[in-house]
VMD Tcl script that builds the backbone (N, CA, C; Angstrom):
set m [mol new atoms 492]
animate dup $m
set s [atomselect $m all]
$s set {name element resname resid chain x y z} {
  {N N UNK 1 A 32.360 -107.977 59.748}
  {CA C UNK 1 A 31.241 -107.507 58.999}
  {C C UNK 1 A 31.148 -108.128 57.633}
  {N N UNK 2 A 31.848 -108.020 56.801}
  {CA C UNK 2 A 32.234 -108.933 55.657}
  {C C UNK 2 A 31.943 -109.924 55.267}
  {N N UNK 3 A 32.429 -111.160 55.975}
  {CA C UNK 3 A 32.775 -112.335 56.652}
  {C C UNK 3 A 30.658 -112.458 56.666}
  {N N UNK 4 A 30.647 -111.873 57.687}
  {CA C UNK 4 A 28.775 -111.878 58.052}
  {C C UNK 4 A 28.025 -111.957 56.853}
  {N N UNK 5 A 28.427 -110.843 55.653}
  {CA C UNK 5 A 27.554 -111.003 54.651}
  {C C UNK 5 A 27.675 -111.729 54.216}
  {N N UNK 6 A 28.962 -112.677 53.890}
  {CA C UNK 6 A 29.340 -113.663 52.593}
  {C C UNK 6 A 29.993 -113.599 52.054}
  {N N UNK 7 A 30.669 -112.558 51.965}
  {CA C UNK 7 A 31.483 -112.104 51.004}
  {C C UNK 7 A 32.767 -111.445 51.416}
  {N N UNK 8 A 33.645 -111.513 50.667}
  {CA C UNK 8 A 35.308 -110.912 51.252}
  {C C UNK 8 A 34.711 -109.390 51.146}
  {N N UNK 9 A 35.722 -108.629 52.026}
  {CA C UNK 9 A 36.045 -107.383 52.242}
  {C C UNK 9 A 36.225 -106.069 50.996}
  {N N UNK 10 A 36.973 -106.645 50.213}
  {CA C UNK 10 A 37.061 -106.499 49.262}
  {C C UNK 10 A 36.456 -105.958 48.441}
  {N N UNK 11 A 35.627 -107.295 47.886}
  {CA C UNK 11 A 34.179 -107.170 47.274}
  {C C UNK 11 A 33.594 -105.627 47.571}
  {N N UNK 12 A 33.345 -106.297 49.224}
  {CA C UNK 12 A 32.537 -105.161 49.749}
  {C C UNK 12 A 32.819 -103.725 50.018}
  {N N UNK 13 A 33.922 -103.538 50.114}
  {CA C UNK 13 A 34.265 -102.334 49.398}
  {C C UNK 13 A 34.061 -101.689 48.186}
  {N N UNK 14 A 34.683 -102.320 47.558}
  {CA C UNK 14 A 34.312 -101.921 45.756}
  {C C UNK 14 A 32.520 -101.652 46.001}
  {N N UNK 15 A 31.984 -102.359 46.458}
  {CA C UNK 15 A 30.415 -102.165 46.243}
  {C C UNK 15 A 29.762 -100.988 47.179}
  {N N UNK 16 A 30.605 -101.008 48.470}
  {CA C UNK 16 A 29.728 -100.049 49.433}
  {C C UNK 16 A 30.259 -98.722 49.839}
  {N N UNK 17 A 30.030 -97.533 49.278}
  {CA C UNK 17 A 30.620 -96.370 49.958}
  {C C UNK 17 A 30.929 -95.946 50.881}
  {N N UNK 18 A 30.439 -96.093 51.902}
  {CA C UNK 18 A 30.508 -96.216 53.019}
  {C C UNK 18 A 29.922 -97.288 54.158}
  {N N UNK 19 A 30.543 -96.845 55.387}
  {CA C UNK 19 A 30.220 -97.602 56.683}
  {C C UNK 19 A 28.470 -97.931 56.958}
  {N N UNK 20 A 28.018 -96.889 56.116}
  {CA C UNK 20 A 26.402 -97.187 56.290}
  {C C UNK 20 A 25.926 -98.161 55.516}
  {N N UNK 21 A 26.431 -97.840 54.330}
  {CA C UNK 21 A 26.049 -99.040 53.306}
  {C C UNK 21 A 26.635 -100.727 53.586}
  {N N UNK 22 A 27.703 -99.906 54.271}
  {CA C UNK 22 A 28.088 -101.700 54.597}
  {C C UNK 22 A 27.838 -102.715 55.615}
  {N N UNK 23 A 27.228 -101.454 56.263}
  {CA C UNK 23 A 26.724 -102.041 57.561}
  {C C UNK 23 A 25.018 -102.571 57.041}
  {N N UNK 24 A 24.839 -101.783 56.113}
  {CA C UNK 24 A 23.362 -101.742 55.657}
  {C C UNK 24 A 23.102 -102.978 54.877}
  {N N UNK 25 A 24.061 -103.746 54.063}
  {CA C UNK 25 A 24.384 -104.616 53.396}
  {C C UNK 25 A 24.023 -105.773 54.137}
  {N N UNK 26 A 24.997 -106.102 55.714}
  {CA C UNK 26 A 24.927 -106.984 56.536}
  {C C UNK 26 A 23.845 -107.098 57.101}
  {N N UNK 27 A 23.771 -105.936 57.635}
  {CA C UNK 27 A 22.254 -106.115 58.377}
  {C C UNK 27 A 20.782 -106.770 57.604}
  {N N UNK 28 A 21.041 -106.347 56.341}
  {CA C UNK 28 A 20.056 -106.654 55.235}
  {C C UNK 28 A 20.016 -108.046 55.068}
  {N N UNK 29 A 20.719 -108.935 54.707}
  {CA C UNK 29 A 21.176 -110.392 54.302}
  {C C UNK 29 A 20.902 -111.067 55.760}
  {N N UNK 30 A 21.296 -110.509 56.660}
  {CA C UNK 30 A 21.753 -111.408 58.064}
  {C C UNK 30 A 20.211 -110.935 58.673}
  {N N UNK 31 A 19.794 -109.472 58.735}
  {CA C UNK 31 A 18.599 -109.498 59.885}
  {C C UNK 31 A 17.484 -110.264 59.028}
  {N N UNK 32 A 17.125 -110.068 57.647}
  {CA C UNK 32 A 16.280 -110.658 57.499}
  {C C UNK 32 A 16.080 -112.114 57.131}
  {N N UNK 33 A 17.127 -112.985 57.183}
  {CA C UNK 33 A 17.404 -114.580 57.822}
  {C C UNK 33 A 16.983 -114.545 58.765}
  {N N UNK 34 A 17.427 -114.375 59.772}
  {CA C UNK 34 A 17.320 -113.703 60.910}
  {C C UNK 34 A 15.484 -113.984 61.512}
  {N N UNK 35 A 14.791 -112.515 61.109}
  {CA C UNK 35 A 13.666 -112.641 61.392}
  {C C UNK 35 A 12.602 -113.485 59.934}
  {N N UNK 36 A 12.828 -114.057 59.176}
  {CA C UNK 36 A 12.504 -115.004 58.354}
  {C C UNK 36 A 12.002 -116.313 59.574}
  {N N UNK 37 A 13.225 -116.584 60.018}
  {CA C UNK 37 A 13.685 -118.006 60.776}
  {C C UNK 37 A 12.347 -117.661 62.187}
  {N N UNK 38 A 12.460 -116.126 63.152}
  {CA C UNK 38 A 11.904 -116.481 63.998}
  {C C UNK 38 A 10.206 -116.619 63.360}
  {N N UNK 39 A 9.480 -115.175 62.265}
  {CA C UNK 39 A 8.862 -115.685 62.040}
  {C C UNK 39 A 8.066 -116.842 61.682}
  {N N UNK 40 A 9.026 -117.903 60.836}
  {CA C UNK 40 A 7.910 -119.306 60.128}
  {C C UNK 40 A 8.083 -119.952 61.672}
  {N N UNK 41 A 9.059 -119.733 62.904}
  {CA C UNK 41 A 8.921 -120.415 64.334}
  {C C UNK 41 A 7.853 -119.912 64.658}
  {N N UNK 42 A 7.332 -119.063 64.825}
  {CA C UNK 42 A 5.957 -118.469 65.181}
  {C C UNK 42 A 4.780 -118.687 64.453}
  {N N UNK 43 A 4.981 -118.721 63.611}
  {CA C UNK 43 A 3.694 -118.859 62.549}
  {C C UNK 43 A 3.294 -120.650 63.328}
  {N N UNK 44 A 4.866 -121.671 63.854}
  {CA C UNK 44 A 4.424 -123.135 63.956}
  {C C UNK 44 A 3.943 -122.963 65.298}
  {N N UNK 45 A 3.834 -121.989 65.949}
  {CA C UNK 45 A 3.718 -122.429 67.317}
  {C C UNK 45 A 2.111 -122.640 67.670}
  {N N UNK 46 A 1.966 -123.412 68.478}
  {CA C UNK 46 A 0.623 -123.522 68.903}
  {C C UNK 46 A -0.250 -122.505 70.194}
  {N N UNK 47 A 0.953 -121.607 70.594}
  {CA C UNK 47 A -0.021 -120.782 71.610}
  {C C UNK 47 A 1.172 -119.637 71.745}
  {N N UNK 48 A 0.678 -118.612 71.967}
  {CA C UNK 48 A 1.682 -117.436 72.252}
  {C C UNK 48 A 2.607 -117.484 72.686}
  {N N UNK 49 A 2.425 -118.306 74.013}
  {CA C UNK 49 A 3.960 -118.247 74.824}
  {C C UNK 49 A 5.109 -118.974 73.811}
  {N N UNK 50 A 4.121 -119.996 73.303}
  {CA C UNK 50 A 4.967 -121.076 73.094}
  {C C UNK 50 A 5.945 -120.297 71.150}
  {N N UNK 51 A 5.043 -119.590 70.373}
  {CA C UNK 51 A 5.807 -118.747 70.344}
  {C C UNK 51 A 6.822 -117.685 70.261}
  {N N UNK 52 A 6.733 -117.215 71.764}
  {CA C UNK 52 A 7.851 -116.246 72.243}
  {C C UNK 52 A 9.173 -117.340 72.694}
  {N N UNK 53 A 8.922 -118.633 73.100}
  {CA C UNK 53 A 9.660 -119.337 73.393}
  {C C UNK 53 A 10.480 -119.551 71.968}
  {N N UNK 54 A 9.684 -120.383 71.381}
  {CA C UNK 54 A 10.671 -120.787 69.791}
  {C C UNK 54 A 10.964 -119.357 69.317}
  {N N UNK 55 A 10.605 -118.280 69.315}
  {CA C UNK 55 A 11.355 -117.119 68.638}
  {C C UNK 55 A 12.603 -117.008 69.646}
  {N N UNK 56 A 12.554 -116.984 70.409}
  {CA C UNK 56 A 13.524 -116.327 71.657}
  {C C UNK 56 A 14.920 -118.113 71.070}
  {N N UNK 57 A 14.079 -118.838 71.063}
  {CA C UNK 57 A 15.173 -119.872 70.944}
  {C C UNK 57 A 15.666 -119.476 69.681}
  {N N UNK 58 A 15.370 -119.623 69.017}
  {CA C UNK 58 A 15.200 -118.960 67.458}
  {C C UNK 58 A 16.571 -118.239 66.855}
  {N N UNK 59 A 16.022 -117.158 67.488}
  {CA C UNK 59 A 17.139 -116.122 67.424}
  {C C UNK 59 A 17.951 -115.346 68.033}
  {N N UNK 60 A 18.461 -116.605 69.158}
  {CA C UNK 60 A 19.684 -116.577 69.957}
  {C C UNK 60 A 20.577 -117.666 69.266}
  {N N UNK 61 A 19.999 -118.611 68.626}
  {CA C UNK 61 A 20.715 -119.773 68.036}
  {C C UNK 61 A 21.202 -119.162 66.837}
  {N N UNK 62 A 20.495 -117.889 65.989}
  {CA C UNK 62 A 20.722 -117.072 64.682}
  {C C UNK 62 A 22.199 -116.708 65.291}
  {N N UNK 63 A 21.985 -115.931 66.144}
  {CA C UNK 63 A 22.912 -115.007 66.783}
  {C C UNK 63 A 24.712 -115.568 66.898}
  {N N UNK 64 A 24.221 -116.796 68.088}
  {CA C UNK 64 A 25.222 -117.502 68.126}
  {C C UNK 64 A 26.206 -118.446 66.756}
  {N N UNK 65 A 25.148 -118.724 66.183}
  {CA C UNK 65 A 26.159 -119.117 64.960}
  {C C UNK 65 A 26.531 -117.971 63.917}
  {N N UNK 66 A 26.513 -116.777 64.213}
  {CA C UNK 66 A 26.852 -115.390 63.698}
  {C C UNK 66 A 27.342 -114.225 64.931}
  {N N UNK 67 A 28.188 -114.731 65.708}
  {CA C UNK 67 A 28.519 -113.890 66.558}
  {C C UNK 67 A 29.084 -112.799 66.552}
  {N N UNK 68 A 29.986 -112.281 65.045}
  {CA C UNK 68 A 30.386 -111.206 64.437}
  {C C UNK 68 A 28.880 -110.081 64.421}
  {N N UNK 69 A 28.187 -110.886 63.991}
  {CA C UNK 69 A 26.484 -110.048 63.561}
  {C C UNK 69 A 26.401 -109.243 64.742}
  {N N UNK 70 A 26.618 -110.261 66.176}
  {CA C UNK 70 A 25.489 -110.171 67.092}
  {C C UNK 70 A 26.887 -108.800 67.856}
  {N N UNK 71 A 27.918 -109.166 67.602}
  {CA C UNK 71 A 29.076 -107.972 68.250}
  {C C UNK 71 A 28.607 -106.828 66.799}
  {N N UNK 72 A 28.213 -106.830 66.183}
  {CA C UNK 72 A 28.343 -105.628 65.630}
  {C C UNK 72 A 26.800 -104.894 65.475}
  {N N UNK 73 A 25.767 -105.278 65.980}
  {CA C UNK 73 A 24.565 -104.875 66.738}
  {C C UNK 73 A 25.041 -104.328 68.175}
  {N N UNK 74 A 25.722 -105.032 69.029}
  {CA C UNK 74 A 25.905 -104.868 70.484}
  {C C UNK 74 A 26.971 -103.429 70.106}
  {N N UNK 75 A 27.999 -103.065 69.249}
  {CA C UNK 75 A 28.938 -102.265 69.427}
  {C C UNK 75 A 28.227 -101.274 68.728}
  {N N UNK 76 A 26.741 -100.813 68.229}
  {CA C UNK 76 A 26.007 -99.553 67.958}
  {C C UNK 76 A 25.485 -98.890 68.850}
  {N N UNK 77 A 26.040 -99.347 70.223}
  {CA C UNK 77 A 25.665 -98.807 71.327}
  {C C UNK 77 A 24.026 -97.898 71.837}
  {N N UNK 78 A 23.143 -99.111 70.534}
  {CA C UNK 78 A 21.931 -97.970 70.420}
  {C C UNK 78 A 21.186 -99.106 71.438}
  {N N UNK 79 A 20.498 -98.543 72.344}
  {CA C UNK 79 A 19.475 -99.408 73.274}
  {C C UNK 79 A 18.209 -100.073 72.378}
  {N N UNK 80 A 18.357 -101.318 72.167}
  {CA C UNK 80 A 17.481 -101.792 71.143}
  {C C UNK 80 A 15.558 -101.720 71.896}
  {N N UNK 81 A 15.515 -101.567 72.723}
  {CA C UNK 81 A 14.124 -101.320 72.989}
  {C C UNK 81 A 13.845 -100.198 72.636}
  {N N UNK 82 A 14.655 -98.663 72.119}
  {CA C UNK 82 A 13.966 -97.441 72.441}
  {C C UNK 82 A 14.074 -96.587 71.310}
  {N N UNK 83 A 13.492 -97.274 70.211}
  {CA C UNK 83 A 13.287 -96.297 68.856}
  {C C UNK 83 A 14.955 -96.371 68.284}
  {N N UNK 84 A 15.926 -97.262 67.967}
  {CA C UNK 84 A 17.251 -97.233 68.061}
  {C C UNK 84 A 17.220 -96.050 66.660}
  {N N UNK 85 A 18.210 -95.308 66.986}
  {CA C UNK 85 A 18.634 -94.611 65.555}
  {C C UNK 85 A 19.752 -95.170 64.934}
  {N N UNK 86 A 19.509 -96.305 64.507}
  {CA C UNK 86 A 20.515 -96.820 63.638}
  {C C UNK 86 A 20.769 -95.969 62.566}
  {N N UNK 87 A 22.219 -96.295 62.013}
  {CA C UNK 87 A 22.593 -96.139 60.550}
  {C C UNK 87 A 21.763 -96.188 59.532}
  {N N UNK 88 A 21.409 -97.650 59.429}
  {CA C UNK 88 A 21.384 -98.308 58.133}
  {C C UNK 88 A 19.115 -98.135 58.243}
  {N N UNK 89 A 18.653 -97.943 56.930}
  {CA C UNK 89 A 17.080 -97.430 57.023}
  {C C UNK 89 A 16.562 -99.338 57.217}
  {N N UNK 90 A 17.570 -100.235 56.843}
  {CA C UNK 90 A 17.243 -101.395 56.314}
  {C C UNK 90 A 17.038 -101.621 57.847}
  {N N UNK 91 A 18.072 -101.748 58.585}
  {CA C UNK 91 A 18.122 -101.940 60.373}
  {C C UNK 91 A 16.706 -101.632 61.014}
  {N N UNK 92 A 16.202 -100.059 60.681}
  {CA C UNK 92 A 15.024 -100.040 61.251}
  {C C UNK 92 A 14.019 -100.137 60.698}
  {N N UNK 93 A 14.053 -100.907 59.730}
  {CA C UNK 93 A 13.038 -101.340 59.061}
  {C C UNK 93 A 12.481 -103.072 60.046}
  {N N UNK 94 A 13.348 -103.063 60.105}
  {CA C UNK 94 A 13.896 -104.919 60.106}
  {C C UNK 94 A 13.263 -104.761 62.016}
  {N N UNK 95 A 14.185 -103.558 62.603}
  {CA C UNK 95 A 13.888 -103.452 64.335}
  {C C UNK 95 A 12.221 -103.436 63.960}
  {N N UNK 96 A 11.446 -102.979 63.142}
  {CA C UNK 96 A 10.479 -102.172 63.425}
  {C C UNK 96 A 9.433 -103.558 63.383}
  {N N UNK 97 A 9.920 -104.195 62.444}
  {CA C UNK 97 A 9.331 -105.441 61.915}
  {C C UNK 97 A 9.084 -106.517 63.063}
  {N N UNK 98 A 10.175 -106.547 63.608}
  {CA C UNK 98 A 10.668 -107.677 64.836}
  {C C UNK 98 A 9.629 -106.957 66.035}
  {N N UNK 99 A 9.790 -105.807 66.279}
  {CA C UNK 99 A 9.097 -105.421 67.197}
  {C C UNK 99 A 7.108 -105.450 67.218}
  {N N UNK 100 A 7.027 -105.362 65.585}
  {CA C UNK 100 A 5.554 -105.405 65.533}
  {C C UNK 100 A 5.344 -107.259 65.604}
  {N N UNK 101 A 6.054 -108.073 65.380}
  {CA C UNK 101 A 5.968 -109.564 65.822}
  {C C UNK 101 A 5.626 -109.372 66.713}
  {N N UNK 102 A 6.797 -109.408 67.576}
  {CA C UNK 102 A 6.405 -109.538 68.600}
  {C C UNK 102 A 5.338 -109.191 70.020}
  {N N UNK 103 A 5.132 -107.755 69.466}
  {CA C UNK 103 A 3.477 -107.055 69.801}
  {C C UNK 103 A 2.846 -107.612 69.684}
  {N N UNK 104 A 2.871 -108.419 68.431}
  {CA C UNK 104 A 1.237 -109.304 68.246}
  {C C UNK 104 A 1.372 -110.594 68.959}
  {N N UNK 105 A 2.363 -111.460 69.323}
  {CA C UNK 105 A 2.455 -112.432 70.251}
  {C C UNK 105 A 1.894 -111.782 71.514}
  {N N UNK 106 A 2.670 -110.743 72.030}
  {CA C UNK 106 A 1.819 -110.556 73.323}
  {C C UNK 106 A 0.458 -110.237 73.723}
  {N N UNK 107 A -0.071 -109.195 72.311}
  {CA C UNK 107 A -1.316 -109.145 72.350}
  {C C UNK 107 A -2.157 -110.864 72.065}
  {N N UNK 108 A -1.680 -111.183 71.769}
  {CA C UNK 108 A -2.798 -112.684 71.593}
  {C C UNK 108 A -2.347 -113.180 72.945}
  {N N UNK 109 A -1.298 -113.260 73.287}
  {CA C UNK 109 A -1.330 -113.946 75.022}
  {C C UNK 109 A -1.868 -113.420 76.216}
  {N N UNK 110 A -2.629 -112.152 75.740}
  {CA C UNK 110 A -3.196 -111.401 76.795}
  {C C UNK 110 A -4.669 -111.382 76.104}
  {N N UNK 111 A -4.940 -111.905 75.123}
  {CA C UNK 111 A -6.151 -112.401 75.054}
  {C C UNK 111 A -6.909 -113.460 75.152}
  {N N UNK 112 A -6.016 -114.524 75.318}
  {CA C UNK 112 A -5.766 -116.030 75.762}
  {C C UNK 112 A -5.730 -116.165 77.055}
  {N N UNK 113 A -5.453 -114.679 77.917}
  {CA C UNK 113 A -5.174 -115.041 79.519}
  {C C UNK 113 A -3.590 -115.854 79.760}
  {N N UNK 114 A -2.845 -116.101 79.221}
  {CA C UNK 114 A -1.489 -116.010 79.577}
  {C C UNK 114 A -0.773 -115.099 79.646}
  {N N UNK 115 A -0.614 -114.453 79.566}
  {CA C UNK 115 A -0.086 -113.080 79.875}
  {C C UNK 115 A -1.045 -112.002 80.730}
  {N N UNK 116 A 0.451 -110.938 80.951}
  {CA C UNK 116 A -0.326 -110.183 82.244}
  {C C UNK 116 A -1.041 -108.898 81.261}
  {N N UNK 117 A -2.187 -108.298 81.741}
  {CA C UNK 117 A -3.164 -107.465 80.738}
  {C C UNK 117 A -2.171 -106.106 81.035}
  {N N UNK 118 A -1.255 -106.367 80.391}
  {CA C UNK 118 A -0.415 -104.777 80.113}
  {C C UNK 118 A -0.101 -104.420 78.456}
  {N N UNK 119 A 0.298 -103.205 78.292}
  {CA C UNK 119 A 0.403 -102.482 77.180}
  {C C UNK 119 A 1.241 -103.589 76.477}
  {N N UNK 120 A 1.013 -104.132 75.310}
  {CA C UNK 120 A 1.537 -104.917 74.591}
  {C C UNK 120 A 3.027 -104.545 74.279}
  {N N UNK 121 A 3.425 -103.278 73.505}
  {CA C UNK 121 A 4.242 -102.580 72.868}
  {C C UNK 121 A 5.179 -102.729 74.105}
  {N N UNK 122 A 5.134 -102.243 74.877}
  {CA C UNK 122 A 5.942 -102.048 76.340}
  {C C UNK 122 A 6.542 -103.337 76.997}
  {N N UNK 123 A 5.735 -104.425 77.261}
  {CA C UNK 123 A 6.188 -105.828 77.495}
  {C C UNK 123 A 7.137 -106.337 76.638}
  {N N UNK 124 A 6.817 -105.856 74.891}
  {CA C UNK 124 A 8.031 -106.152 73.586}
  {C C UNK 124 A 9.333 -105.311 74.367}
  {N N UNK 125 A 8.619 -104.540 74.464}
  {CA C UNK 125 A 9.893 -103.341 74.251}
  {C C UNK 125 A 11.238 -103.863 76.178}
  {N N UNK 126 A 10.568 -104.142 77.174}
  {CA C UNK 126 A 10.998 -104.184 78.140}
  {C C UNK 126 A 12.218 -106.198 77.873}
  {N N UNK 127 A 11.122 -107.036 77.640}
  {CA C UNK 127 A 12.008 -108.277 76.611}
  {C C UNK 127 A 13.058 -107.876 75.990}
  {N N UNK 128 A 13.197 -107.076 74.906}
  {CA C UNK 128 A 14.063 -106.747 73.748}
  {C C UNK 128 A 15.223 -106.414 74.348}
  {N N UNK 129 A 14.586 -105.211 75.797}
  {CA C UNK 129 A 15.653 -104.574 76.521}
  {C C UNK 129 A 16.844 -105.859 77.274}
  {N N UNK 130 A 15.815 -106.682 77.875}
  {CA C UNK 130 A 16.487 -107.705 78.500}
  {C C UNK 130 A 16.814 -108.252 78.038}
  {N N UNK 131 A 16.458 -108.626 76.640}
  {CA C UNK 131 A 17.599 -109.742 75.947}
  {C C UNK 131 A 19.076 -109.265 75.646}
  {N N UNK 132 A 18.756 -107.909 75.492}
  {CA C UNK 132 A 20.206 -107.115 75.285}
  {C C UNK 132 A 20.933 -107.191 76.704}
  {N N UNK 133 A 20.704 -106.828 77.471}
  {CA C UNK 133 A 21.269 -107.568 78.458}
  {C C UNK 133 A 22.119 -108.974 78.561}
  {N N UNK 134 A 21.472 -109.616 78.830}
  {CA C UNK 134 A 21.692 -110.993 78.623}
  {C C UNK 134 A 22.935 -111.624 77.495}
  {N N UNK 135 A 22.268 -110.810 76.185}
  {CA C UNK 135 A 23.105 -111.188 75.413}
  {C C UNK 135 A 25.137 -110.701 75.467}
  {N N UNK 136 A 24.514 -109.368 75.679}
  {CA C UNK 136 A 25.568 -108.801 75.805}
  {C C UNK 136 A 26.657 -109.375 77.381}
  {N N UNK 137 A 25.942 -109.779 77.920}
  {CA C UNK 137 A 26.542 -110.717 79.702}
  {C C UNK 137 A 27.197 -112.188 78.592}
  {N N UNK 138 A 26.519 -112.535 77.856}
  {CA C UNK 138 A 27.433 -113.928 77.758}
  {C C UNK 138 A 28.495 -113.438 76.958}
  {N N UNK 139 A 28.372 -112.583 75.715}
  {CA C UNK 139 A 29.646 -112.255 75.279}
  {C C UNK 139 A 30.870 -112.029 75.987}
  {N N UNK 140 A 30.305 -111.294 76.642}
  {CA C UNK 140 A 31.523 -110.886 77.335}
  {C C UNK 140 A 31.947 -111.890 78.314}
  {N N UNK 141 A 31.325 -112.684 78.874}
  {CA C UNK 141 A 31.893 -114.419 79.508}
  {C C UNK 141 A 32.544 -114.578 78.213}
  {N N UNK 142 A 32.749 -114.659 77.295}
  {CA C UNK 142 A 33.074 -115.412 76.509}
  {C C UNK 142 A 32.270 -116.570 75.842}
  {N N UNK 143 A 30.968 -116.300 75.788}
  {CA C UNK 143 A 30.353 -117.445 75.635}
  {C C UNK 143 A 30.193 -118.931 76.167}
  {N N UNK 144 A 31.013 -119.017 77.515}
  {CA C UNK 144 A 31.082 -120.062 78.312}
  {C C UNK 144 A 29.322 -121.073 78.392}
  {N N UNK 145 A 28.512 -119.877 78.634}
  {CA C UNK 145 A 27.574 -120.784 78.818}
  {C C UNK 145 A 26.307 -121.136 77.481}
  {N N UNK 146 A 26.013 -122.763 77.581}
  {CA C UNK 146 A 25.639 -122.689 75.979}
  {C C UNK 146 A 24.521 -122.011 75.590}
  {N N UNK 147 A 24.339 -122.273 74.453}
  {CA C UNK 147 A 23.221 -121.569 73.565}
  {C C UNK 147 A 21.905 -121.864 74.426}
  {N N UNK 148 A 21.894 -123.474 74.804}
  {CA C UNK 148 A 20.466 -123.532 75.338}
  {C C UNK 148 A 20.222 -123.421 76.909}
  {N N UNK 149 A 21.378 -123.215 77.504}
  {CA C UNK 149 A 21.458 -122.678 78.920}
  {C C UNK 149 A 20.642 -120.953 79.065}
  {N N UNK 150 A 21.647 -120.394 78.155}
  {CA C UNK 150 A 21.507 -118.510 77.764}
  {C C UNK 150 A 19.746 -119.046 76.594}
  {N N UNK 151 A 19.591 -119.426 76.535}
  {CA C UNK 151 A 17.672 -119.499 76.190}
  {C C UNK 151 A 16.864 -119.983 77.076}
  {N N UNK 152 A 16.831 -120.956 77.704}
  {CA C UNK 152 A 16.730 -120.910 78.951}
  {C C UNK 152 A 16.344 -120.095 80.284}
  {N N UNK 153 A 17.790 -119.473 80.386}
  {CA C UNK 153 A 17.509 -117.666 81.314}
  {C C UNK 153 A 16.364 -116.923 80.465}
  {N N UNK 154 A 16.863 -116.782 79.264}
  {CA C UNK 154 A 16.069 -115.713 78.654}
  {C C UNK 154 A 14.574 -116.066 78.805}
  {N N UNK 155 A 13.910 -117.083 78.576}
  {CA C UNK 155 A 12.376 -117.690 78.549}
  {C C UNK 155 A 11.833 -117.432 79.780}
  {N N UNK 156 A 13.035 -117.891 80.644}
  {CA C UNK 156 A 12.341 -117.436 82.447}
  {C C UNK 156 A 12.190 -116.852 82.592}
  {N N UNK 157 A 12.977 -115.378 82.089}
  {CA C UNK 157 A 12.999 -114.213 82.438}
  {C C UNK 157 A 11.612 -113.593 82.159}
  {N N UNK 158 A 11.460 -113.933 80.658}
  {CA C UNK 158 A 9.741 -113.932 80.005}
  {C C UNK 158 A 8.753 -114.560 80.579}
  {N N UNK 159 A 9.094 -115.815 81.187}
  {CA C UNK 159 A 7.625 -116.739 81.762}
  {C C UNK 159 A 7.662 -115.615 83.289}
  {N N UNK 160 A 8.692 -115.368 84.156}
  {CA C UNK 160 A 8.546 -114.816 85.485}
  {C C UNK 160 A 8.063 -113.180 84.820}
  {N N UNK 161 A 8.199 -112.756 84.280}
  {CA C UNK 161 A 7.825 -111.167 83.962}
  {C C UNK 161 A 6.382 -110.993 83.444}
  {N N UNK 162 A 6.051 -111.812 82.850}
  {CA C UNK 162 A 5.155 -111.427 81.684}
  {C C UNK 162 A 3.672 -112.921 81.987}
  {N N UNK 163 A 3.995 -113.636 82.521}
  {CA C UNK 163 A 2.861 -114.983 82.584}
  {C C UNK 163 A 2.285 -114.422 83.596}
  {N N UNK 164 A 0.644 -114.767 83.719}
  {CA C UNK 164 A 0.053 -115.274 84.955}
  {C C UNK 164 A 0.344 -115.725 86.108}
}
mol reanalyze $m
mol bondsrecalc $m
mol representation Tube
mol addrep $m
């Protein structure tokens, strides 16, 4: 956790009272890099899918070069599609943020006719679910398979679920 923010342990003690704050700390610095990075990928993309694609690449590549981050999201045992009650107010600020992105990608791909004409919110929310999945399957391989293999699955999973 530490290590994630930047800073020794230490430090972060002296500064954070508790497990919330310190978790609140990380999450703060790291999620919003984080969704910074997938947003300006989205803002470049030229069509919805395309996107959900560069976000999804985006911020599995965030993830992977912060794999402490991505084990200490996965060990809050909160189901990230379903209103998570995180700790930290910064966390669901940040979930809430990521999730209204991504709403609006799907709503424009279902107004474009690439996408299937379903509840926007729900298609985010069912993705989010599956990426947790996914993500949580390579960890525990050990990360054997690479970054752009595990983006890859994940995009298919989105082009077979969610496309025309």
């Amino acid at each position: 956790g530490a290590a994630e923010a930047g800073r020794a342990l230490g430090t972060l003690d002296g500064i954070c009272a508790g497990k919330e704050e310190l978790d609140g700390a990380v999450h703060q610095q790291r999620g919003e890099q984080m969704l910074a990075r997938a947003a300006d990928m989205a803002a470049q993309a030229s069509s919805p899918l395309e996107a959900l694609r560069l976000g999804i690449r985006v911020y599995v590549a965030f993830l992977a070069e912060h794999p402490d981050y991505l084990r200490l999201h996965l060990q809050e045992d909160q189901p990230w599609a379903l209103s998570p009650r995180f700790i930290s107010q910064t966390q669901r600020a940040q979930w809430r943020q990521g999730l209204s992105l991504t709403v609006e990608v799907f709503r424009a791909g279902i107004a474009d006719g690439t996408f299937v004409d379903e509840e926007p919110s729900h298609m985010a929310r069912v993705m989010i679910a599956a990426h947790q999945v996914f993500l949580v399957e390579w960890l525990e391989d050990q990360q054997r398979q690479s970054v752009d293999a595990l983006v890859g699955r994940m995009v298919a999973f989105v082009e077979r679920s969610f496309c025309r």
